[in-house]
C-alpha positions in Angstrom: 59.8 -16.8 -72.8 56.3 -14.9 -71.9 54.8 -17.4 -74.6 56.1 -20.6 -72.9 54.8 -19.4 -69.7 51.6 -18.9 -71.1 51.7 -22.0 -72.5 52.7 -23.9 -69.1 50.1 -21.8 -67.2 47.4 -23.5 -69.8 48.9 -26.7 -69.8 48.2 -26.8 -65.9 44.9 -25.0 -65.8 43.6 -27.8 -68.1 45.4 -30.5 -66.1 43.2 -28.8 -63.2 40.1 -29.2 -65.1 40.2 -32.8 -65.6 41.9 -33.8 -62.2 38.7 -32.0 -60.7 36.4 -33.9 -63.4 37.6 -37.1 -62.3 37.5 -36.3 -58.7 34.1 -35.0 -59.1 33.3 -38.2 -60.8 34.5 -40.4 -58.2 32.3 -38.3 -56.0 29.5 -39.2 -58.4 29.8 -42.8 -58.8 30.7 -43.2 -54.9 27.2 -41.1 -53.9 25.4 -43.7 -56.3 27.0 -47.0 -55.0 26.2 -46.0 -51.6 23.4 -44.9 -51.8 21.3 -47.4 -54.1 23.1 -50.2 -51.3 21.7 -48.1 -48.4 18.2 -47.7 -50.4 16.4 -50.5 -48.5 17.5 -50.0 -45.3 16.6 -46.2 -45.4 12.6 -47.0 -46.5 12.4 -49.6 -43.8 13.7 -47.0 -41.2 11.3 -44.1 -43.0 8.1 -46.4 -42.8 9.0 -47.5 -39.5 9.3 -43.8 -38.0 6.4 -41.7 -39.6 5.6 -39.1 -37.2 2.7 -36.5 -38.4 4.8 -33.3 -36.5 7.8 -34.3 -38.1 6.2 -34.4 -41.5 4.9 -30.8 -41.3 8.4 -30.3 -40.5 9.8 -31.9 -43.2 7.0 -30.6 -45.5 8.3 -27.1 -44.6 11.8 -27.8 -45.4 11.2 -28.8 -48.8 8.7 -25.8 -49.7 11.5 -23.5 -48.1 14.6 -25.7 -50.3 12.6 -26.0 -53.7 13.9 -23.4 -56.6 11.3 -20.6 -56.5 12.1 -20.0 -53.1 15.6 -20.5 -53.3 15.4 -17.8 -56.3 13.7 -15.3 -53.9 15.7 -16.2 -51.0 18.7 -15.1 -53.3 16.9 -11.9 -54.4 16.7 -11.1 -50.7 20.2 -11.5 -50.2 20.4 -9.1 -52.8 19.6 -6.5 -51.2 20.9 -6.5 -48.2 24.2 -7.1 -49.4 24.0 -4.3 -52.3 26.6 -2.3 -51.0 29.2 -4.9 -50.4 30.5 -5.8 -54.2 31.7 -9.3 -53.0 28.9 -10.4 -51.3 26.9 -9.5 -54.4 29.1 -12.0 -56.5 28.4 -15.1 -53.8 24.8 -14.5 -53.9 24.6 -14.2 -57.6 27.1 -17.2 -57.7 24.5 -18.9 -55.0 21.3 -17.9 -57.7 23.3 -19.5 -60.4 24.6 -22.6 -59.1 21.6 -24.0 -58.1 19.8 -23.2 -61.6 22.4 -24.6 -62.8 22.1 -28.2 -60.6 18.3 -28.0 -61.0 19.0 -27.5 -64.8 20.9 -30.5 -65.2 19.1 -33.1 -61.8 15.8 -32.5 -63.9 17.0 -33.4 -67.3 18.6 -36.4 -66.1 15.1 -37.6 -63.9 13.0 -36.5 -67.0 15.2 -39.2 -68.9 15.2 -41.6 -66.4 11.7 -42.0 -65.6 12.5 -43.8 -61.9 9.2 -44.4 -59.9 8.9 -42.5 -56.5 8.7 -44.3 -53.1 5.2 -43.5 -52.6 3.8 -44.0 -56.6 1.8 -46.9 -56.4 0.3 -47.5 -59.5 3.6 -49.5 -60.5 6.3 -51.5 -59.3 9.7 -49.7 -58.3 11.9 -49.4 -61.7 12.9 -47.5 -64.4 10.4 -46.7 -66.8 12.1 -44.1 -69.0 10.3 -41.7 -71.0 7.3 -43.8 -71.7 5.2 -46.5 -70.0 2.4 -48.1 -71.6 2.0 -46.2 -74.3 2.0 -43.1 -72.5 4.7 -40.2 -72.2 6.2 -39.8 -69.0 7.6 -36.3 -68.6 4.8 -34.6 -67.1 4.4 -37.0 -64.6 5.5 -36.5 -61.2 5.7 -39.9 -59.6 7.9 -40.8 -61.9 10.5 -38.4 -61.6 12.5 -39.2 -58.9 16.0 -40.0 -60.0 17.7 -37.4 -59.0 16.5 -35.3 -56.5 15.7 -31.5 -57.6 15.7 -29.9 -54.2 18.4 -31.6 -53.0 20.3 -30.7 -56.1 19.5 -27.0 -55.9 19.8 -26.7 -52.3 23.4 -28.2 -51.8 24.5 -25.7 -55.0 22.7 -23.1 -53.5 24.5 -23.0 -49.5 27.6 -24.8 -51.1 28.5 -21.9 -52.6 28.9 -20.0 -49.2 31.3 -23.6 -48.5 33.5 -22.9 -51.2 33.5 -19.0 -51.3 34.3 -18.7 -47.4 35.7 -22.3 -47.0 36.3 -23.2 -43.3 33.7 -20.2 -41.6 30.4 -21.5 -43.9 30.2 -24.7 -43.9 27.3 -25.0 -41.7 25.4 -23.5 -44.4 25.4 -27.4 -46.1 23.4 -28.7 -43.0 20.5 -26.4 -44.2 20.8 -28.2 -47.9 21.2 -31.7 -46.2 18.0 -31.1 -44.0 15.9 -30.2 -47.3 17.4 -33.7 -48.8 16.2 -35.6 -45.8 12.7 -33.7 -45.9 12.6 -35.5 -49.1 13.4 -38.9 -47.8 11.2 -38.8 -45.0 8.3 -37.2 -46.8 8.2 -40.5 -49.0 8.7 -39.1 -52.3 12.5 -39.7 -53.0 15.0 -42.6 -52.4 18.4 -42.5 -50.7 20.0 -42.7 -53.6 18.2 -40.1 -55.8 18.9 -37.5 -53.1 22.6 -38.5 -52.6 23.5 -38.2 -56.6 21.3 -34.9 -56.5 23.5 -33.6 -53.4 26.9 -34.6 -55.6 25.7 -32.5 -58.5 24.2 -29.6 -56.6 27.9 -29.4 -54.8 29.9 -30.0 -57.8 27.6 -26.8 -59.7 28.7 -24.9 -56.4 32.4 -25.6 -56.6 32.3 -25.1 -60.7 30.3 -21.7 -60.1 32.4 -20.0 -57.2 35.8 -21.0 -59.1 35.1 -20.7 -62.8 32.1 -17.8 -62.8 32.7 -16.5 -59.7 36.2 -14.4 -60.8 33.7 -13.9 -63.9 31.2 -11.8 -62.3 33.3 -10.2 -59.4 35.3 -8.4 -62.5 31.7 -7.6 -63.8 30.8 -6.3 -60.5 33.9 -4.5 -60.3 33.1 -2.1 -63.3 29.7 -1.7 -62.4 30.7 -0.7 -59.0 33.7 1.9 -60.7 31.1 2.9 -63.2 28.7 3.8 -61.1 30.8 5.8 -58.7 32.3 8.0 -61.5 28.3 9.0 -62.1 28.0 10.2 -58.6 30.9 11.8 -58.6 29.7 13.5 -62.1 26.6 15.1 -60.4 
């Protein structure tokens, strides 16, 4: 009887998995379709409304949204929430999730080789790993497809979305500014940032719900650990 419950309970976790991975895919595909037919429209309306303050603005956004800072941003969190065990498991699942989404954004761009709005020393495409005879993946303006901040950022504050569902999501707004500081600051399309925002939030959901119980156990024994050492001096 106890083995046939097992059984079912496995039978449903991994129907879970791949209803999510389809759903998640949908989400994908959709994010893409949208936003390469939304890609023109969106330069026109960036060109058209350049405004120097705004930039600087912008230009903030995506200092403050790219990984190193979102790593020490994380580290901060840290500490201030030492003392509260589950806090410590959403900021390490934050930490995670979006090395995770940058992990997987810049392997796909480094593949992908897509020009950036502003490169002009070639015509919008796809150029792959090499162009001309020369190897692409150290070259910046021609990694645009996805978008790394946006990626990171939307794991990063979609954690706090799926951890305390209804009360944090607010938190997104912060990663969907640093995805439009990429659009208006020329250097990604629509389209790159909206695939990179599907990633980064699917790497938040797959962090909170599959690592997440992970490290809180983790946590857990630290926490009991540590507090039979106290009690030992």
């Amino acid at each position: 009887m106890e083995h046939q419950q097992q059984s079912e309970q496995n039978k449903r976790s991994l129907s879970d998995v791949w209803g999510t991975g389809i759903l998640w895919l949908a989400v994908l595909l959709t994010a893409a379709a949208v936003g390469f037919w939304l890609d023109p429209i969106v330069l026109q309306l960036v060109a058209e409304h350049s405004n120097k303050a705004v930039k600087n603005f912008a230009g903030f956004l995506s200092k403050v949204g790219d990984w190193p800072e979102l790593m020490v941003l994380g580290a901060a969190g840290l500490f201030f929430v030492r003392r509260h065990r589950h806090l410590v498991t959403v900021v390490l699942c934050m930490m995670i999730a979006a090395t995770l989404a940058g992990a997987a954004v810049n392997s796909v761009r480094l593949l992908s080789g897509r020009a950036r709005p502003n490169n002009t020393e070639v015509a919008p495409g796809w150029y792959g790993l090499s162009h001309d005879g020369k190897w692409l993946l150290d070259k910046y303006k021609y990694h645009s497809f996805p978008s790394g901040h946006t990626g990171s950022a939307l794991a990063f504050f979609g954690v706090l979305g799926f951890a305390f569902r209804r009360s944090s999501w607010g938190f997104l707004l912060l990663g969907v500014a640093i995805g439009w500081s990429r659009i208006y600051l020329n250097v990604h399309y629509f389209s790159d940032v909206m695939v990179g925002g599907a990633i980064g939030l699917f790497f938040a959901q797959f962090t909170c719900e599959r690592i997440g119980p992970w490290l809180e156990e983790r946590t857990k024994k630290w926490s009991e650990a540590r507090a039979k050492k106290i009690q030992r001096r």
